[in-house]
C-alpha positions in Angstrom: -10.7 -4.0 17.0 -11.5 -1.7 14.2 -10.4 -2.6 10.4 -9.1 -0.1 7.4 -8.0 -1.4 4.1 -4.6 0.3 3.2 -4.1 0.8 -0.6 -0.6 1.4 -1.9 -0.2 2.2 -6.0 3.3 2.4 -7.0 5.4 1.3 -9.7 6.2 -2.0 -10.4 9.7 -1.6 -10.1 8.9 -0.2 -6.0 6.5 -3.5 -5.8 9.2 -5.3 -2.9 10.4 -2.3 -1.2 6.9 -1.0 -0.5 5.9 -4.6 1.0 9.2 -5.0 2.7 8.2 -1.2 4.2 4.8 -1.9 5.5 6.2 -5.4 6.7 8.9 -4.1 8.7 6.1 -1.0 9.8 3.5 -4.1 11.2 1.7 -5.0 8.1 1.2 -9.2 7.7 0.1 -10.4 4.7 -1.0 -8.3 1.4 -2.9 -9.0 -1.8 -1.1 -7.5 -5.0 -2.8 -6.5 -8.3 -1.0 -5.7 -11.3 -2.2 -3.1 -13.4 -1.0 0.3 -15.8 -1.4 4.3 -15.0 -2.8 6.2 -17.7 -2.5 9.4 -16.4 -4.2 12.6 -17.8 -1.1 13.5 -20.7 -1.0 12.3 -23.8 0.6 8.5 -23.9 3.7 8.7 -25.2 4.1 6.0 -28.3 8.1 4.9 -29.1 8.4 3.2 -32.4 4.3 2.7 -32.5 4.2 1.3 -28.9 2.4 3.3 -26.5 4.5 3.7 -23.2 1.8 3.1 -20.3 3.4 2.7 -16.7 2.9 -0.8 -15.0 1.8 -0.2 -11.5 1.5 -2.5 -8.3 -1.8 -2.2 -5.9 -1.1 -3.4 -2.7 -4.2 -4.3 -0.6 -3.4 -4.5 3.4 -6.7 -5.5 5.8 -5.3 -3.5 9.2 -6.0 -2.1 12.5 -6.8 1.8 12.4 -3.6 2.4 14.3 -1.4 0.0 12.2 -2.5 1.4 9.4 -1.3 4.8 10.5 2.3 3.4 11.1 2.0 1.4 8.1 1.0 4.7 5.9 3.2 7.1 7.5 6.5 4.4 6.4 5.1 4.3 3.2 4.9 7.8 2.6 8.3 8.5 3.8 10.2 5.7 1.8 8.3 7.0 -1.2 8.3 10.7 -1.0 4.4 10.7 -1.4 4.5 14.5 0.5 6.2 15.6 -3.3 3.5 14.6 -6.1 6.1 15.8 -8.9 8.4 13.4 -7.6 6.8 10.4 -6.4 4.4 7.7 -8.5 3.3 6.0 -5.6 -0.2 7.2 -3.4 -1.6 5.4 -0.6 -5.2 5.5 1.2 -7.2 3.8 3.7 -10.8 2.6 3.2 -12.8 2.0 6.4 -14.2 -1.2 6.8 -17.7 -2.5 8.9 -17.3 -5.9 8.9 -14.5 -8.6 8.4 -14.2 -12.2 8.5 -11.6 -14.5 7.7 -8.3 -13.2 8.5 -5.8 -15.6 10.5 -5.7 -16.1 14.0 -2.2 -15.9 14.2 -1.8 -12.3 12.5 -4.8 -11.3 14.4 -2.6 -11.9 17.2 0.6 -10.5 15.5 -1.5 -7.3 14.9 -2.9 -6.9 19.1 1.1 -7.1 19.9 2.0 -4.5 17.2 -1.1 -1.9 18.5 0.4 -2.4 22.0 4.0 -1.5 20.8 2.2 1.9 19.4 0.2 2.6 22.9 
């Protein structure tokens, strides 16, 4: 079974709805990093705070074809077709070799990909 990391950015305020939408699409378990967009316009500063956008990277380890599913969800809920609209941006990093995932999702994961055959 081939491996793609999935990696979902979107705003912290999206952080449960984007895991409950790649749970509900096949995805098990997810690593999540907080960090902030600074994107290429000035910052906007408010009473001498600069405004920076908290952001939420979700890290799914998948199969190839889960992924798809998992991606395609993801881009739906999120609008991420419409780049003036949405904050959010997902991609998938291929992966050689992994070790270390659970047994049990690596079982959840061979049910899901026969679902999608």
């Amino acid at each position: 079974m081939k491996f793609t990391t999935l990696v979902t950015i979107v705003p912290d305020i999206h952080e449960e709805r984007a895991i409950e939408v790649a749970k509900l699409s096949g995805a098990g378990s997810v690593t999540i990093l907080k960090g902030k967009h600074i994107g290429l316009k000035e910052k906007k500063i408010f009473f001498g705070l600069t405004l920076e956008e908290n952001v939420t990277v979700l890290i799914f380890i998948l199969p190839v074809k889960l992924s798809i599913r998992v991606m395609r969800a993801l881009k739906s809920e999120f609008n991420m077709n419409n780049h003036k609209e949405s904050n959010a941006i997902a991609f998938n990093i291929p992966i050689g070799h992994v070790v270390g995932i659970d047994k049990e999702e690596l079982h959840s994961f061979e049910k899901d990909i026969e679902t999608i055959l």
